[in-house]
C-alpha positions as CSV (number, residue, x, y, z in Angstrom):
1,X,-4.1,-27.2,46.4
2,X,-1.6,-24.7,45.7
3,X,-2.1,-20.7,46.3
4,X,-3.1,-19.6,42.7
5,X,-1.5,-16.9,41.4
6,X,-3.9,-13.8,41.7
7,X,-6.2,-15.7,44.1
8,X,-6.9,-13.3,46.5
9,X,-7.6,-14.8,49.7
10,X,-11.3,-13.2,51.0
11,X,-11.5,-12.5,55.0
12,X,-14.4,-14.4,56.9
13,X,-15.9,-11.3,57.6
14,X,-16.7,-10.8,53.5
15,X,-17.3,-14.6,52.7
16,X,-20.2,-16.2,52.0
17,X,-19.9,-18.4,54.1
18,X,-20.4,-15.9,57.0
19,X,-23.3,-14.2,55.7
20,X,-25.4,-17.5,54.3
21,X,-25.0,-18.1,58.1
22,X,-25.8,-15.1,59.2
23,X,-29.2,-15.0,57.4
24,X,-30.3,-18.2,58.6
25,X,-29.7,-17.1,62.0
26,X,-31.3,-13.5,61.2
27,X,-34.6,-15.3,60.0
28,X,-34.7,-17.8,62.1
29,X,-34.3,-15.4,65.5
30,X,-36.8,-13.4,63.9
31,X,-39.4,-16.8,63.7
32,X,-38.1,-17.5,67.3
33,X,-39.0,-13.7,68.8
34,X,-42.2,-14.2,66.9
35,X,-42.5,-17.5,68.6
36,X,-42.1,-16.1,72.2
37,X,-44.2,-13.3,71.7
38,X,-46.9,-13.9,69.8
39,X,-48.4,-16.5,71.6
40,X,-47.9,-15.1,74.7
41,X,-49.7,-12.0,74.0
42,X,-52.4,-13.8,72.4
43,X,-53.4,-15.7,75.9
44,X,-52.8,-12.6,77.9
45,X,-55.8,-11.4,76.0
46,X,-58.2,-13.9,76.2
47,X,-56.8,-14.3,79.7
48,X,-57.6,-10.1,80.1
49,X,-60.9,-10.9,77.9
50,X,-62.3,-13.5,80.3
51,X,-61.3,-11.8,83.3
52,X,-63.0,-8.2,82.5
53,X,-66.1,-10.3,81.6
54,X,-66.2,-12.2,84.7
55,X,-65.2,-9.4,87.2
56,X,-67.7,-6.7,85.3
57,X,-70.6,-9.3,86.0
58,X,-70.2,-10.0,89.6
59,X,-70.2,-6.4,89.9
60,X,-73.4,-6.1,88.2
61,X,-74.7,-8.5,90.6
62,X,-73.4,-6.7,93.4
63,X,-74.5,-3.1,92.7
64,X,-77.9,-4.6,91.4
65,X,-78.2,-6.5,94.7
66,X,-77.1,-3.2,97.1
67,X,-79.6,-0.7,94.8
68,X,-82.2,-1.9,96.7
69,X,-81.9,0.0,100.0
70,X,-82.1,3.9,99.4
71,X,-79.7,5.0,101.6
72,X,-75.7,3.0,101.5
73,X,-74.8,2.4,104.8
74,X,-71.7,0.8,106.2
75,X,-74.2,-2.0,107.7
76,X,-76.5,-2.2,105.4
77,X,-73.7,-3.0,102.4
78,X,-72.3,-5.7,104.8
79,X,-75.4,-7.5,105.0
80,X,-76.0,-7.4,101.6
81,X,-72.2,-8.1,99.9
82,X,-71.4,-11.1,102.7
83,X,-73.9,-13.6,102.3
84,X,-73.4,-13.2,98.5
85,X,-70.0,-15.1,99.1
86,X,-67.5,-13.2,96.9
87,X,-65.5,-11.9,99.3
88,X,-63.4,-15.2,99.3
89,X,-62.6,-14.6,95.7
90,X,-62.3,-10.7,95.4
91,X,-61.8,-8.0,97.0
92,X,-64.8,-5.9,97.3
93,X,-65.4,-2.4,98.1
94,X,-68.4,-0.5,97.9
95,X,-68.5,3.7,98.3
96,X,-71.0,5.8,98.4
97,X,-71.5,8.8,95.4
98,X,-68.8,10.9,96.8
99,X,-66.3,8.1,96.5
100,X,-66.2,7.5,100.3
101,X,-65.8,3.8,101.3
102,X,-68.2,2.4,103.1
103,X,-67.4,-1.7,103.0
104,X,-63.7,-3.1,101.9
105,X,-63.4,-7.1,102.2
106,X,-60.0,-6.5,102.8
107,X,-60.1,-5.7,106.8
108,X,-56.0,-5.0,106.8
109,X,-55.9,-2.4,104.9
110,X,-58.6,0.0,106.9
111,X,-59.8,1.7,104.4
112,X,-62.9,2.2,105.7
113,X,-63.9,5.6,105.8
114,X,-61.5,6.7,103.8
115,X,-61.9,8.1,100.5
116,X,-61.4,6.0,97.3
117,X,-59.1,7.7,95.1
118,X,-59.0,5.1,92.4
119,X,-59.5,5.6,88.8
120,X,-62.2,2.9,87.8
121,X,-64.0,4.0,90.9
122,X,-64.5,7.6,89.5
123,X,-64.9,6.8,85.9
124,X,-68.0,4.5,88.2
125,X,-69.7,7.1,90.1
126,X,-69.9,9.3,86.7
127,X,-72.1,6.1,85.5
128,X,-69.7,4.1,83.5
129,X,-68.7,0.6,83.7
130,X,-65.0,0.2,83.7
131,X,-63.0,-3.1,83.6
132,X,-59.2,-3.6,83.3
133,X,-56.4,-6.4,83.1
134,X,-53.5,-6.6,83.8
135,X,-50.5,-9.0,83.8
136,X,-47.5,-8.0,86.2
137,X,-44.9,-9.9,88.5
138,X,-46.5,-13.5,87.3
139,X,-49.8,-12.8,88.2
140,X,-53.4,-11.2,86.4
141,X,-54.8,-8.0,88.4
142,X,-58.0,-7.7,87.2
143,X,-60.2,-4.9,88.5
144,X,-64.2,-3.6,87.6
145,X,-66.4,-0.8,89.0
146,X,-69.9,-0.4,88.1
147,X,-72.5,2.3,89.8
148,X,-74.9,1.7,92.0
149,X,-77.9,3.8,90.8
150,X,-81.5,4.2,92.6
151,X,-84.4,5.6,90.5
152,X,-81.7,6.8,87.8
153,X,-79.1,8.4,90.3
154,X,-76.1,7.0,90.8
155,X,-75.9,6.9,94.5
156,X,-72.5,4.6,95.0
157,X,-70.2,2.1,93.0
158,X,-68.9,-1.3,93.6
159,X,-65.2,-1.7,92.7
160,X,-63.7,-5.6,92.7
161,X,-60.2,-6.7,92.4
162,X,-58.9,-10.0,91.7
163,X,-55.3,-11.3,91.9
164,X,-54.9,-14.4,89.9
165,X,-51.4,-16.2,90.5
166,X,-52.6,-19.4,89.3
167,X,-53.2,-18.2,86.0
168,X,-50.4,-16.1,85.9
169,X,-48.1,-19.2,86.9
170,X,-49.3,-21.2,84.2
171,X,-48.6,-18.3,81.6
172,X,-45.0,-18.4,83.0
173,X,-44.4,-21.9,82.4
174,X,-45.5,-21.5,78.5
175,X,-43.0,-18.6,78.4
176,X,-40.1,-20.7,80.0
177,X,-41.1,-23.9,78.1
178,X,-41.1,-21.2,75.0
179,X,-37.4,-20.1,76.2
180,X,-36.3,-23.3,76.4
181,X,-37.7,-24.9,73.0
182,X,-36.5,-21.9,71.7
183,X,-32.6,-22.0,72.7
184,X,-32.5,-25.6,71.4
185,X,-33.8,-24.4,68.3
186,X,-30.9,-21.6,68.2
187,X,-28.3,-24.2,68.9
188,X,-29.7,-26.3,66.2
189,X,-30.1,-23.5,63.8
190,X,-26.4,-22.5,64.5
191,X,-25.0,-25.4,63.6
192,X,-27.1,-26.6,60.7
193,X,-26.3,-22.9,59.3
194,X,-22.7,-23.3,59.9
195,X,-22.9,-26.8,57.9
196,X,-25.0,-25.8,55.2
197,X,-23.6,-22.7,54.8
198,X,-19.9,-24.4,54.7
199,X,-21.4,-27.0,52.5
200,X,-22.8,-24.2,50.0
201,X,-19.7,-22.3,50.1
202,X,-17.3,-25.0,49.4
203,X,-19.4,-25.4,46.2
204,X,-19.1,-22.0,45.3
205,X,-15.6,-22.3,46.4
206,X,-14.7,-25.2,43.8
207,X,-15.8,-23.3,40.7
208,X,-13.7,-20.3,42.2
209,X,-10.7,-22.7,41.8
210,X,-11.9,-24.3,38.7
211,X,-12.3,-21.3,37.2
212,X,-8.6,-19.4,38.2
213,X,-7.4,-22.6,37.2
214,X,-8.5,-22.7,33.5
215,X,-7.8,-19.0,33.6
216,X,-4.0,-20.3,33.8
217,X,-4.4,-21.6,31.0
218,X,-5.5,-25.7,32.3
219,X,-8.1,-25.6,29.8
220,X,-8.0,-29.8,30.4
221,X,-9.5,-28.4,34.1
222,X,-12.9,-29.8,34.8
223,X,-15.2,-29.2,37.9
224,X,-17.2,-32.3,39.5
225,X,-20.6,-31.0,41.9
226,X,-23.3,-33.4,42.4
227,X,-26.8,-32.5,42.9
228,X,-29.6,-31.2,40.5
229,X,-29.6,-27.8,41.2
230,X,-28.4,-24.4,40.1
231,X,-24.9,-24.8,41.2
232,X,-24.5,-28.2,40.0
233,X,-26.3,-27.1,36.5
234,X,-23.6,-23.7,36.5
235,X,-20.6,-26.6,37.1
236,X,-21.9,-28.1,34.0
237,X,-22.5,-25.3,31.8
238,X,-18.3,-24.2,33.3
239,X,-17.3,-27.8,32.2
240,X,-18.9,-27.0,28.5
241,X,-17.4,-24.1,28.0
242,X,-14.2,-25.4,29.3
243,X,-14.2,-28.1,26.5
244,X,-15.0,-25.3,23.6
245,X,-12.0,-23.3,25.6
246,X,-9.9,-26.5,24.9
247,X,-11.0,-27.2,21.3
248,X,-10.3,-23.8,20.5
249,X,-6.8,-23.5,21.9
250,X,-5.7,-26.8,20.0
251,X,-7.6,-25.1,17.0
252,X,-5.7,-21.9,17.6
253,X,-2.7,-24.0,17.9
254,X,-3.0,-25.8,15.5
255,X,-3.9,-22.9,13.6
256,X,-0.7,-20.9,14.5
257,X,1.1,-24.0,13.8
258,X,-0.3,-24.4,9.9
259,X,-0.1,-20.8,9.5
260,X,3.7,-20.9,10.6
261,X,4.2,-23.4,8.2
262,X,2.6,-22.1,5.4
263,X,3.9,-18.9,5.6
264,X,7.7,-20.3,6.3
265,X,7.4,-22.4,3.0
266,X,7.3,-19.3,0.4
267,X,9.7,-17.5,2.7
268,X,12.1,-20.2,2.6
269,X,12.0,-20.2,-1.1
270,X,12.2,-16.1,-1.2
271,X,15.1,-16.4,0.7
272,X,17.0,-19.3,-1.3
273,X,16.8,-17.8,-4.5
274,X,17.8,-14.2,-3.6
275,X,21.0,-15.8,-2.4
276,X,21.5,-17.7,-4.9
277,X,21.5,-14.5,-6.9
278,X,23.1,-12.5,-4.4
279,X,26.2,-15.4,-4.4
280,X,26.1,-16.4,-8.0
281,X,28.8,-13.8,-9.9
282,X,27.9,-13.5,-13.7
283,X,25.2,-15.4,-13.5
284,X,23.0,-15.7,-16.9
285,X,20.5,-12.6,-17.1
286,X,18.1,-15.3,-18.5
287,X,18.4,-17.2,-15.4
288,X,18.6,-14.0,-13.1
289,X,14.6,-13.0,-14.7
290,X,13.3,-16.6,-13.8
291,X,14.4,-16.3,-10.0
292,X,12.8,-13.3,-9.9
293,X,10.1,-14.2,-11.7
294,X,9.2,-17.1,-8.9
295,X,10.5,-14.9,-6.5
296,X,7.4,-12.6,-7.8
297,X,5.1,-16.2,-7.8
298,X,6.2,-16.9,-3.9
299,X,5.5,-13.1,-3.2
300,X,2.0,-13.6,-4.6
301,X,1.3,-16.3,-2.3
302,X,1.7,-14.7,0.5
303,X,-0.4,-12.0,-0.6
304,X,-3.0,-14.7,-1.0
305,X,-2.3,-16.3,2.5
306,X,-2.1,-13.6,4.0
307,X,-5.5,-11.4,2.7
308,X,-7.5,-15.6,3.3
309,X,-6.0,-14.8,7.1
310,X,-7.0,-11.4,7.4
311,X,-10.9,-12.5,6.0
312,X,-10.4,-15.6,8.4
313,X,-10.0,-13.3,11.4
314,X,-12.5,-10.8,10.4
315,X,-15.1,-13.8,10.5
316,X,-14.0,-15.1,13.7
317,X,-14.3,-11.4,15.4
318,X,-18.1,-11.4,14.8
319,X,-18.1,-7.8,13.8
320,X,-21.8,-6.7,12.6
321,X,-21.9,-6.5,8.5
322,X,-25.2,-4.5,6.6
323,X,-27.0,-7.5,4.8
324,X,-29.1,-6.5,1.9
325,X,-31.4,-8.5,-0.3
326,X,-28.8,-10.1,-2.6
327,X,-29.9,-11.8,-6.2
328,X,-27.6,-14.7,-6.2
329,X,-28.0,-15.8,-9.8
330,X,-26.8,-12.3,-10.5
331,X,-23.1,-13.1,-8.3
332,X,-23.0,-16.5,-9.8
333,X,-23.1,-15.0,-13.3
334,X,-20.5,-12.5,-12.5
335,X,-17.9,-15.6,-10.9
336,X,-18.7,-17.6,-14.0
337,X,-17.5,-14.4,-16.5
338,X,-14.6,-13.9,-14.2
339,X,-13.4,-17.2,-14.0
340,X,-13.4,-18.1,-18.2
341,X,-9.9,-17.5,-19.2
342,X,-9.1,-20.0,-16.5
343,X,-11.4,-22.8,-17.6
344,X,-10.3,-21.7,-21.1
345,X,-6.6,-22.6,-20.3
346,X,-7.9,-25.7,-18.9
347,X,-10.0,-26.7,-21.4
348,X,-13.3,-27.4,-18.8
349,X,-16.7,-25.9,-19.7
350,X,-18.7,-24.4,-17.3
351,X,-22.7,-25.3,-17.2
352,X,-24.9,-23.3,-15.1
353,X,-28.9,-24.0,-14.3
354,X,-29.8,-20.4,-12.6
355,X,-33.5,-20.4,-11.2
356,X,-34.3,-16.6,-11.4
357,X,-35.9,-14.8,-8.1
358,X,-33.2,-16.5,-5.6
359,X,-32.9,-13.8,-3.1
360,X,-30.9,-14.1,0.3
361,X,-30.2,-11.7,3.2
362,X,-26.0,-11.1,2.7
363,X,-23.7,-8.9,1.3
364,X,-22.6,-9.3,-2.4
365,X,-19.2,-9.7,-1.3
366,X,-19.4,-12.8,0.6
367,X,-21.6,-14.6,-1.5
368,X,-19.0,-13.6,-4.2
369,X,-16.3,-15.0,-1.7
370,X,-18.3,-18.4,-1.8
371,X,-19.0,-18.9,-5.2
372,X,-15.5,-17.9,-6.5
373,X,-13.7,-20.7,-3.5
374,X,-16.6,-23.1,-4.9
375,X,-16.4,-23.0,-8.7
376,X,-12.4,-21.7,-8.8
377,X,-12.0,-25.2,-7.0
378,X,-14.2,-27.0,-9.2
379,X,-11.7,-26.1,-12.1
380,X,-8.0,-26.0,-10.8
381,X,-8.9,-29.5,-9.6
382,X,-10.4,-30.8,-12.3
383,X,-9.1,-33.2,-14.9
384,X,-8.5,-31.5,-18.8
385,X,-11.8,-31.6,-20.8
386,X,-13.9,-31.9,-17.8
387,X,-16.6,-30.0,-16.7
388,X,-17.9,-27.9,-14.0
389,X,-21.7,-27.9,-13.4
390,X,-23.4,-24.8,-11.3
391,X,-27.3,-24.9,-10.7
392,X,-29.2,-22.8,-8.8
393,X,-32.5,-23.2,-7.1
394,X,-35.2,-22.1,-4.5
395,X,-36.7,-25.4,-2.3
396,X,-39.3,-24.5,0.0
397,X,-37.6,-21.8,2.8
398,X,-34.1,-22.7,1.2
399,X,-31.5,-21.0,-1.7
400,X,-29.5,-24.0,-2.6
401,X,-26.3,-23.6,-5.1
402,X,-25.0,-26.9,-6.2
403,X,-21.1,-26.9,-7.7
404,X,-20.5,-30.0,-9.3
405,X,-17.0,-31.5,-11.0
406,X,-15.6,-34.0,-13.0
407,X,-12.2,-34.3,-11.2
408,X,-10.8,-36.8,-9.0
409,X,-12.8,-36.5,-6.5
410,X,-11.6,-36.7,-2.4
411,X,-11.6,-39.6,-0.7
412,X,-14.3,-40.0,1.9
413,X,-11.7,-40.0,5.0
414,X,-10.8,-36.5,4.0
415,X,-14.4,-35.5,3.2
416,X,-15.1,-34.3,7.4
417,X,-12.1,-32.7,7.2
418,X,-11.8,-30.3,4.0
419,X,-13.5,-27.7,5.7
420,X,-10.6,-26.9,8.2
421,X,-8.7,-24.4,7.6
422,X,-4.9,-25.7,5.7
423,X,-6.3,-28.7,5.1
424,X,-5.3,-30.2,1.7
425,X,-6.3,-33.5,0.5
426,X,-2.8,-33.2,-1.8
427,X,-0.8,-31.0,-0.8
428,X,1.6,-30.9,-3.4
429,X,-0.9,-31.1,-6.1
430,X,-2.9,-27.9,-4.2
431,X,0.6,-25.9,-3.5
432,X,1.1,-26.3,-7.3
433,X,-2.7,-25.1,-8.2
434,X,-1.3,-22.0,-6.0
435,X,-4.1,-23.2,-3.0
436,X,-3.9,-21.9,0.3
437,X,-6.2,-23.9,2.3
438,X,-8.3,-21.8,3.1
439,X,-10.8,-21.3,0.7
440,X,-13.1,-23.8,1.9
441,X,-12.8,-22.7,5.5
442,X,-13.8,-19.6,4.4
443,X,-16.6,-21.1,2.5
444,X,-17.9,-22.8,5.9
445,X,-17.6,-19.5,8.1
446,X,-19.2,-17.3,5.4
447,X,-22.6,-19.2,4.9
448,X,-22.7,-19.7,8.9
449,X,-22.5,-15.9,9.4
450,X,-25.3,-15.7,7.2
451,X,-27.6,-18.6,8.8
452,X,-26.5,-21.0,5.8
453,X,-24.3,-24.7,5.9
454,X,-22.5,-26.1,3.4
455,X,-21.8,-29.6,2.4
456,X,-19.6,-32.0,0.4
457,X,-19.7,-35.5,-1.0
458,X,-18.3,-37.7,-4.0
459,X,-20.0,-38.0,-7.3
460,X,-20.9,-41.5,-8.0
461,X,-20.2,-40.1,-11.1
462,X,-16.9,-38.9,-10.5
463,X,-15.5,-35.7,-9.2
464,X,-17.5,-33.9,-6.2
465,X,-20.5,-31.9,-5.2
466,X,-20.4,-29.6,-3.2
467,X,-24.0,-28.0,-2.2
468,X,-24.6,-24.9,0.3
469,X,-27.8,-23.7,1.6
470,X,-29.2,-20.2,2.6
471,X,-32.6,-19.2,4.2
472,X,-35.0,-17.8,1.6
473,X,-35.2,-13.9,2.3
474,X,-39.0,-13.4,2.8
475,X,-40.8,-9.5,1.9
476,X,-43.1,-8.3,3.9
477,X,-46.1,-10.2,2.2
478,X,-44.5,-13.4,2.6
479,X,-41.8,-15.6,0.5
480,X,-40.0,-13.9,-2.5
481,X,-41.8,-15.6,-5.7
């Protein structure tokens, strides 16, 4: 696809794309540290648990099994520790209560007869047990002192240590099989992040286009993602709105187009007749006051077009109007005294039926606006002697004024189409009734603005009705009587 106009290109290092990506691999790191820790630590302290438990009971044993002579000798512990046989496992050393060793399995060290400066082994001669764990170059060094007391005096300690590599092996392997599972898992997470991240974005990417496309003005433009989520629900509600976008630029067109015309018509006849006038020497006075006098009637027009266009565009700019309760029966009355002399030239009687108590939420103006298209309508177009019949009535949650005729009627492939605006079922008979066609769009827009609709049909009769319908204005303590 081309480079759009004003389609800024984004670096990676601001797309989306990069920090979906990024936030997979953020949380997922985070799941994978979590991974290598927490089980870890967890058996390092059972491991520590077990170990402290074990290594604080054989001590027991030991300092229990040594309490028995009064004095600690050198000889007297060896006789004692050795044939208790944990000398393979630990290392054992036994001091007396100034911390002086007396017996220490380990012969290579010679610490015999050296002092025991040792922590656990102090902590054990002031008569505390002491056991500790810990986990260091693969292996567990535990270590456990207890006292050695005689009729309540502490009189010597026994301090084991135990070097487990065995164990200590086996917790390396579960932290090397943890590495390992783990770095498949980041090369897997790496690229599913890259993919779904690309996959997301590309999305996101298409209604980017789509959208600087129809801002061009492609209003035909629409966007296809599959799938049943938000994006794909966004895609359609941008393909909707793209289709209004479209119906209102051929209205608007079409609009500019009628309007053009309409406008051009009047003009073109302003302009013929002041040149005729202009290059007509001595041309009859008599015939000079009729040019101007349609020259006056073409003038008029506009006026009309132009002040139907101006209320056109007001309703289409959705400002906010101050609705009041509005007694429609009241309006009606004041078209129907307004628009006598016309009837009267026409010879057509006008019937109204007003239900009192008919109270909408509007502005006197607009319903004014409606019932003067409405019943003006039902007597330019009507045939000479007819009649024009108005009733007025409240059904249930409705306001419904009925303007009925005895014209010609319109035919019913015109009938979906009267409401639009400079649509004329005959032109020239409309253009000579001094119609604008508009009055009937303005009809439509007015009652919507208010939360009403309006209809039209033929009269089996004769002639047509044409029926629009408000919301009844309810008081405080419920429907208007």
């Amino acid at each position: 696809m081309a480079h759009l106009p004003g389609a800024e290109k984004i670096p990676f290092r601001r797309s989306l794309q990069l920090k979906f990506a990024l936030t997979y691999i953020i949380i997922i790191a985070a799941v994978l540290i979590l991974l290598n820790t927490y089980p870890v630590l967890v058996s390092q302290d059972l491991v520590f648990r077990s170990k402290a438990s074990l290594l604080q009971s054989q001590a027991a044993v030991i300092a229990d099994t040594i309490a028995r002579t009064e004095a600690l000798t050198a000889e007297a512990v060896r006789d004692y520790v050795e044939p208790l046989g944990y000398t393979g496992q630990f290392r054992v050393l036994v001091t007396d209560e100034f911390g002086l060793i007396l017996y220490d399995s380990d012969e290579l060290r010679f610490t015999q007869g050296r002092y025991a400066m040792l922590g656990e082994v102090t902590a054990a001669l002031r008569g505390y047990d002491v056991a500790t764990s810990s986990y260091l170059d693969g292996a567990f060094h535990s270590r456990s002192a207890v006292p050695v007391i005689y009729r309540d005096m502490t009189i010597g300690c026994v301090y084991l240590y135990e070097r487990d590599a065995d164990q200590g092996a086996l917790l390396t392997e579960i932290q090397r099989n943890l590495r390992s599972i783990s770095l498949v898992i980041c090369v897997l997470v790496l690229i599913l992040s890259v993919f779904f991240s690309k996959a997301l974005t590309r999305r996101v990417g298409d209604l980017l286009r789509a959208i600087r496309i129809v801002r061009e003005g492609e209003y035909s433009h629409r966007v296809s993602i599959r799938g049943g989520d938000e994006l794909s629900q966004l895609a359609g509600e941008f393909n909707q709105l793209t289709d209004r976008l479209q119906t209102t630029e051929e209205v608007r067109r079409r609009f500019v187009s009628d309007a053009s015309h309409e406008l051009k018509t009047p003009l073109a006849s302003i302009r013929l007749l002041t040149d005729s006038i202009l290059q007509t020497d001595g041309m009859d006075p008599d015939m000079v006051r009729d040019f101007v006098s349609d020259i006056g009637e073409e003038a008029d027009r506009l006026t009309r077009i132009s002040e139907k266009l101006l209320t056109l565009t007001r309703m289409d700019s959705a400002a906010p109007v101050e609705t009041a309760p509005v007694d429609v029966a009241a309006v009606v009355e004041k078209v129907g005294r307004m628009l006598l002399p016309l009837a009267g030239d026409r010879n057509i009687s006008v019937e109204t039926a007003l239900q009192p108590g008919c109270v909408v939420e509007a502005t006197e103006d607009d319903l004014y606006q409606i019932a003067f298209n409405l019943m003006e309508n039902a007597v330019k177009y009507n045939v000479p002697g007819g009649h024009v019949m108005v009733d007025l009535r409240s059904m249930g949650d409705l306001i419904l004024l009925t303007v009925e005729d005895t014209g010609v009627g319109i035919p019913e492939e015109d009938l979906p189409k009267i409401f639009d605006r400079f649509y004329r079922v005959d032109k020239a008979r409309s253009r000579a009734a001094g119609g604008t066609g508009l009055g009937l769009s303005i009809v439509r827009d007015t009652a919507r603005q208010h939360g009403g609709a309006v209809t039209a049909e033929r009269r089996e009769a004769g002639g047509s009705r044409f029926q629009v319908a408000f919301p009844r204005r309810e008081e405080k303590g419920g429907p208007t009587p």
